[in-house]
GULUM-74332 format. One line per 3 residues: for each residue x, y, z of N, C-alpha, C. Coordinates in Angstrom, 2 decimals, padded with zeros to 5 digits, always signed. Last residue first. Layout:
N
X,Y,Z,X,Y,Z,X,Y,Z  ...
% end
This chain:
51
+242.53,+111.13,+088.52,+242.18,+109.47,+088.51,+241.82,+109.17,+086.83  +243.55,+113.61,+087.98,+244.55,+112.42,+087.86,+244.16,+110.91,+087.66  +241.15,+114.35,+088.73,+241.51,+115.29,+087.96,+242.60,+113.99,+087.16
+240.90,+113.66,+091.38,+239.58,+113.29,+090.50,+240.40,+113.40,+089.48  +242.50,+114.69,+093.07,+242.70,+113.26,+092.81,+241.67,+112.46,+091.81  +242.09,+117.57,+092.83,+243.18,+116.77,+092.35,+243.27,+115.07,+091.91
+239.67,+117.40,+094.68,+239.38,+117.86,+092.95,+241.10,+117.29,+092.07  +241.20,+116.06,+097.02,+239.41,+115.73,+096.43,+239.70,+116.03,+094.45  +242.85,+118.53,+097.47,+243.11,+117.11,+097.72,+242.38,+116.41,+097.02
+240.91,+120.55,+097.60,+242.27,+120.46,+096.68,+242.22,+119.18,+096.50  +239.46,+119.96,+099.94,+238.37,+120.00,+098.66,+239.30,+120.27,+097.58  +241.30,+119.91,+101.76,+240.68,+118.89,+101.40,+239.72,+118.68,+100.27
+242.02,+122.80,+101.68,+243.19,+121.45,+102.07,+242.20,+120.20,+101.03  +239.95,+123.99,+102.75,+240.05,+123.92,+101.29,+241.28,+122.96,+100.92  +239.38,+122.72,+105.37,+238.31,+122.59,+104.18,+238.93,+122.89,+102.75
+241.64,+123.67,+106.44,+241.12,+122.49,+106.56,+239.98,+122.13,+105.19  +240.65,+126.86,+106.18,+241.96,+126.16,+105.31,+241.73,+124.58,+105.76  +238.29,+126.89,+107.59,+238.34,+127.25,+106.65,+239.29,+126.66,+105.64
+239.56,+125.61,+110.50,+238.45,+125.27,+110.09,+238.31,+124.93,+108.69  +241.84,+127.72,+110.96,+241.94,+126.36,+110.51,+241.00,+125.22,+109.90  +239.66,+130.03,+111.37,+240.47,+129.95,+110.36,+240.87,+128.31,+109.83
+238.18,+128.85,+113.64,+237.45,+128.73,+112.62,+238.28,+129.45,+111.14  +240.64,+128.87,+115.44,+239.71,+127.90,+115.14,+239.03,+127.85,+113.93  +242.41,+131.03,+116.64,+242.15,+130.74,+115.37,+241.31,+129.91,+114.91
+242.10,+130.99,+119.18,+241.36,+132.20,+118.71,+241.36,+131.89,+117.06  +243.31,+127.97,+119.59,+242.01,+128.46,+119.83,+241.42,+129.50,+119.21  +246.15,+128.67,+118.46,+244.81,+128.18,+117.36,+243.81,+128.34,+118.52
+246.18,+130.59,+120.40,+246.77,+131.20,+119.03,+246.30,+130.14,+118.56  +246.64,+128.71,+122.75,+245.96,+129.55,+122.48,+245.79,+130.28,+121.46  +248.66,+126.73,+121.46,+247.40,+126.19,+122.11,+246.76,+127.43,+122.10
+251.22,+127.32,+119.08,+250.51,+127.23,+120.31,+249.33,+126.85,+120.43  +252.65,+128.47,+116.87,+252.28,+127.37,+117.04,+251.80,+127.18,+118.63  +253.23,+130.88,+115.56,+252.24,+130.64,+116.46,+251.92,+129.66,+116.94
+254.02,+130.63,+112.22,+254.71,+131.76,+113.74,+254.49,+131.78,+115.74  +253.00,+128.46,+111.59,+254.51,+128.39,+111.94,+254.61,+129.24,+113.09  +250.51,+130.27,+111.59,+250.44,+128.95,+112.35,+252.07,+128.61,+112.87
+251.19,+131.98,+109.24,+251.11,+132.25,+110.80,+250.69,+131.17,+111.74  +251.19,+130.09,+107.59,+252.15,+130.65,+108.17,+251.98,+131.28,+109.14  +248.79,+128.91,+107.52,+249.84,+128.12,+107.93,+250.97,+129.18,+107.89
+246.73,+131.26,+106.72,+246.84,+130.87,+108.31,+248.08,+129.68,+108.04  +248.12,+131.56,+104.28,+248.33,+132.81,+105.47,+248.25,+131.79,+106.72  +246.97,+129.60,+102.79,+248.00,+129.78,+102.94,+248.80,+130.52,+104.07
+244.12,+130.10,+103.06,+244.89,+128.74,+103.48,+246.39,+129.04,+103.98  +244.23,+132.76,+101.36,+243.75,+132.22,+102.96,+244.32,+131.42,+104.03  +244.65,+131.95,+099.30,+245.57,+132.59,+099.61,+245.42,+132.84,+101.39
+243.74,+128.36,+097.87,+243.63,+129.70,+099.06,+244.43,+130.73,+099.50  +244.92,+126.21,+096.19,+245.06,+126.44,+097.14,+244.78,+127.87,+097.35  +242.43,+124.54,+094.17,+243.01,+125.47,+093.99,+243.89,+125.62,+095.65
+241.50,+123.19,+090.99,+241.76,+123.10,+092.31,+242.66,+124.15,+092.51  +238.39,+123.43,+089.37,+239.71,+124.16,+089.22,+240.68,+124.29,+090.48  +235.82,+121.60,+088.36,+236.34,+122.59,+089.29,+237.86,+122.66,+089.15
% end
């Protein structure tokens, strides 16, 4: 697999900067969800890639 960061990922942390609040991630939840997941399946395929 071909690690990758999300252009997804990417969006919701910037608008996360813009937003940093308690309600603004509630309605975001299942964005952070999404970029959480690909955060970590980078993280994962990188450290295979190097090991």
């Amino acid at each position: 697999m071909n690690p990758k960061i999300e252009n997804s990922t990417l969006k919701f942390l910037k608008d996360l900067a813009k937003n940093n609040n308690r309600d603004w991630f509630t309605e975001n939840k299942e964005k952070y969800v999404a970029a959480n997941e690909n955060a970590v399946n980078f993280v994962e395929d990188l450290i295979e890639k190097v090991a």
